[in-house]
N, C-alpha and C positions, 0 to 999 in steps of 0.2 A: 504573476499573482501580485496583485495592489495588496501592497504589506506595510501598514505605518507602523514604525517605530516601537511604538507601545504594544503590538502584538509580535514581533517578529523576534524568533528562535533562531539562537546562532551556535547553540554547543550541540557540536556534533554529535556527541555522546546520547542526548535528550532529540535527537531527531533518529537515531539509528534505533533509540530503545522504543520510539513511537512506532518504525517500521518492526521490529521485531515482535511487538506484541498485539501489531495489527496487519499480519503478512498478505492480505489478499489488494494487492496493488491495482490500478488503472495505468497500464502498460499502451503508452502515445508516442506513436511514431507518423513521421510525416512519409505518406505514401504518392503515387501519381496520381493516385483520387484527390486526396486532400488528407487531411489529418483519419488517422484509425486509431480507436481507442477497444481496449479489450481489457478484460478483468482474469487477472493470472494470481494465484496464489508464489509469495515466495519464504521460503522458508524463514524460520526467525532467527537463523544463527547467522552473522558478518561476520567474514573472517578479516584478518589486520590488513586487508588490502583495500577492504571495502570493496569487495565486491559480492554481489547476490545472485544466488540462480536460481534459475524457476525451470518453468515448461511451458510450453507451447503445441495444440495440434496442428499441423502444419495441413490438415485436407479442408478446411471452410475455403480459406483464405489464403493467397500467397504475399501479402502483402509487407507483413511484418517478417515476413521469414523473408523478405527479398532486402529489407531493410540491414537482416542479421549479418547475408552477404556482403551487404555493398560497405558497412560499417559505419552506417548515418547515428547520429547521436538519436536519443531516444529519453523520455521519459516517467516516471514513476509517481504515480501519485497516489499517496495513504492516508487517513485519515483515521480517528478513532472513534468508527462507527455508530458505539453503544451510547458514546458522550457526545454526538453531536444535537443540540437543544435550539426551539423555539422557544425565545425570552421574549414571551409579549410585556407590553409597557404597564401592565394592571400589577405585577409581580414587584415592578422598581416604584420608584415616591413622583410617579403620575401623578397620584393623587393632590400629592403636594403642591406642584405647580406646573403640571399636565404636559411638560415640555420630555415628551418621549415617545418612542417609536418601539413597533416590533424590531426584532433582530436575532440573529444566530450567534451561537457560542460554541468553539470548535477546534480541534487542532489538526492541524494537516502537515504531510513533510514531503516538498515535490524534490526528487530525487534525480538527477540527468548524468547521464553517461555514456558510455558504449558500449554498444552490444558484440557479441559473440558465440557464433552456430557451434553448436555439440553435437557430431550424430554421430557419437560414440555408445555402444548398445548397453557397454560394463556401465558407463558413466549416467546413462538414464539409468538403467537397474537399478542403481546404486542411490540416485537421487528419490527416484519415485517411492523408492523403499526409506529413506528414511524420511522423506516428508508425510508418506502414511506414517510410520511409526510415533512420527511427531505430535501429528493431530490426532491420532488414534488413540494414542494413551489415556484421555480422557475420558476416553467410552466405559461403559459398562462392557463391551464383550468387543475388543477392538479390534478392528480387523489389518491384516498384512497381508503384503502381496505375494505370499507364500501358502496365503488363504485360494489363494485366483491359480486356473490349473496351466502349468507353465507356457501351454500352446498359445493360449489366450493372453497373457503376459507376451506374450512375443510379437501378436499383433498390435498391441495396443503399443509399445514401445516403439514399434515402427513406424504408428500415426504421428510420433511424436518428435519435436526437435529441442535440446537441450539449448538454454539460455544463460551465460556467463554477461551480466554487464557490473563494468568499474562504475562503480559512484561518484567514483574520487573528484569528480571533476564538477559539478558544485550543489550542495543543499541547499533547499530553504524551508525553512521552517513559517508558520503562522501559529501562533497561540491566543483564540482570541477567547477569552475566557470572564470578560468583564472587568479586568484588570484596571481599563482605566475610569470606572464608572464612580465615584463617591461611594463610600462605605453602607452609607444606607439602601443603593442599589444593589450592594455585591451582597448584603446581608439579606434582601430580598429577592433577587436571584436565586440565592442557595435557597434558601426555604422555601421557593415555589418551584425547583425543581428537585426536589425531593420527593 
């Protein structure tokens, strides 16, 4: 990712809290096709190793699950969906002296590791259960997988392969937020994306 200086996140801490409060990843691996890209929810808790798990169905496709095998580095990438913005140039001091362009404002944290197959049954159970309970809690009437009748839980669990990957091995962050625009742009920004 072409990352200058002026946008570019280096504390770890501010790229893991982006992935934690924005867990639905674009999960890239390089296959015999060519590159595969899939969108996997991962939970919002890191533990001190930095590493994340998520899931995967393993019946579309064998391609990322052949990836899990082999132990090929892999990819992650999050971004903060809700905040991601079109800054047309009418909003900055165009007006002023007309030298501006559309452009986005946005933060992303590509995350690269290695992957690791789980098809442990307790260890799905045990994930899928608290990644519903995770996002569930904010329902009005939330549902858990103790809701789903357990025969059904047992096939769906089969469909599925548990994913362990280390992070550790390097972030990057992009913060592109206008930061380096003149104050009367950043103060025109905010107010026109308000």
């Amino acid at each position: 990712m072409y990352t200058p200086k002026h946008f570019e996140e280096r504390d770890v801490t501010v790229l893991h809290a982006l992935i934690r409060s924005h867990p639905l990843g674009a999960w890239v691996t390089q296959a015999e096709e060519g590159l595969v890209v899939n969108h996997i929810p991962f939970p919002r808790r890191l533990n001190a190793r930095r590493v994340r798990h998520a899931h995967w169905s393993c019946r579309p496709r064998k391609s990322h699950l052949e990836v899990l095998y082999e132990g090929n580095g892999v990819r992650g990438n999050f971004s903060r969906t809700p905040d991601i913005h079109h800054v047309p140039p009418g909003i900055r001091t165009k007006h002023a002296h007309g030298k501006a362009v559309p452009t986005w404002n946005y933060a992303v944290v590509h995350a690269h590791g290695l992957p690791r197959a789980i098809d442990d049954r307790d260890w799905l159970l045990k994930h899928v259960t608290e990644l519903s309970d995770l996002h569930e809690s904010e329902s009005a009437v939330p549902w858990s997988v103790s809701d789903a009748p357990p025969d059904y839980i047992d096939t769906m669990l089969k469909a599925i392969v548990g994913i362990e990957i280390s992070i550790s091995t390097r972030s990057s962050g992009k913060w592109k937020i206008s930061q380096n625009r003149p104050l009367p742009d950043k103060l025109g920004t905010i107010a026109g994306l308000l």
